[in-house]
N, C-alpha and C positions, 0 to 999 in steps of 0.2 A: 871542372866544377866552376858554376858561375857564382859571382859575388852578389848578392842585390845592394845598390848604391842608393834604394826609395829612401830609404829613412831617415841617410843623409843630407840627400838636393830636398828635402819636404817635411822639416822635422817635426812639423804640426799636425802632419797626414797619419792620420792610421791605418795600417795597410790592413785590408780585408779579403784579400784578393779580387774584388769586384769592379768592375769599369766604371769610372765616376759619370756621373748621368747629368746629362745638359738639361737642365728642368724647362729651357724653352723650344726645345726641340724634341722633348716629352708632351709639352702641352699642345706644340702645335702638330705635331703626330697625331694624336691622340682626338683630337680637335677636327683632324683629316678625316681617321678612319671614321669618326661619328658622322660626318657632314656625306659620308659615301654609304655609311648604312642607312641614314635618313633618307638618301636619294634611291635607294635599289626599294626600299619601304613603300616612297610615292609611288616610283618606277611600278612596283608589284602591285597597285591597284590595293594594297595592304589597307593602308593609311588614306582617306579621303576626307574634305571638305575641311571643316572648323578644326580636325585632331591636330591638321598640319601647324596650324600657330603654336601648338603646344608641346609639337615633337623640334619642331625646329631649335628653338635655345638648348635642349638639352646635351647636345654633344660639349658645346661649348662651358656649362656650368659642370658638366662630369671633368673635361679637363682644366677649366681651370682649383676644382676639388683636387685631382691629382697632382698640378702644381704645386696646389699650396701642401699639400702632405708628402708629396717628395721634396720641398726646402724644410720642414721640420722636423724629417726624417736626417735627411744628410746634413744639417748644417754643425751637426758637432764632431762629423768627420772630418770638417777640415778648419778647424779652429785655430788659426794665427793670433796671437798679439800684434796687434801695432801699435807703436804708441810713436808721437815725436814726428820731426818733419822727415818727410823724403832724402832728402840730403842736406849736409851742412854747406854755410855759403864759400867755407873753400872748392868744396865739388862741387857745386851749383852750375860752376862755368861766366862767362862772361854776362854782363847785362844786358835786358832785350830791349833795354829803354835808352832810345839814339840821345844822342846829346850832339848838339851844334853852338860850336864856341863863336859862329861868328851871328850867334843870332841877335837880332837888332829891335826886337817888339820892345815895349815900354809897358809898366803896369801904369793903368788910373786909376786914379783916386777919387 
């Protein structure tokens, strides 16, 4: 028998069983398969002259439509708190700001 460990490495995640969906590799999918129906439409002599200005944006505003309703859809799936910095300046690590004790510049006045 296996243990599932999701709920512990991801306590914010609610498990649904469903694969989490990369909303920009949705859109630009989606965005593909539009711009390759437009083109077999030309292709097929379907679509001519002035309709093309008007078929053309549409793949584009269908998927960016689905974008924006696949983030409003998932985004309470994976709802974290964060609050506070990244880390306290014990872990922080050392400073990335050089310091040279034999520097010689003068401020003016």
């Amino acid at each position: 028998m296996s243990t599932d460990t999701a709920t512990t490495e991801h306590p914010g995640r609610i498990e649904s069983g469903r694969h989490p969906v990369n909303i920009g590799h949705l859109v630009m999918g989606l965005a593909f398969l539009g711009m390759v129906g437009v083109w077999a439409l030309i292709q097929g002599n379907v679509v001519k002259g002035g309709d093309i200005r008007w078929l053309l944006p549409i793949p584009w505003v269908l998927a960016g439509f689905a974008g924006l309703l696949a983030t409003t859809l998932t985004s309470g799936r994976h709802a974290t708190r964060q609050t506070g910095w990244v880390g306290t300046p014990d872990t922080a690590g050392p400073s990335t700001i050089p310091t040279d004790d034999n520097d010689t510049t003068q401020e003016i006045r």
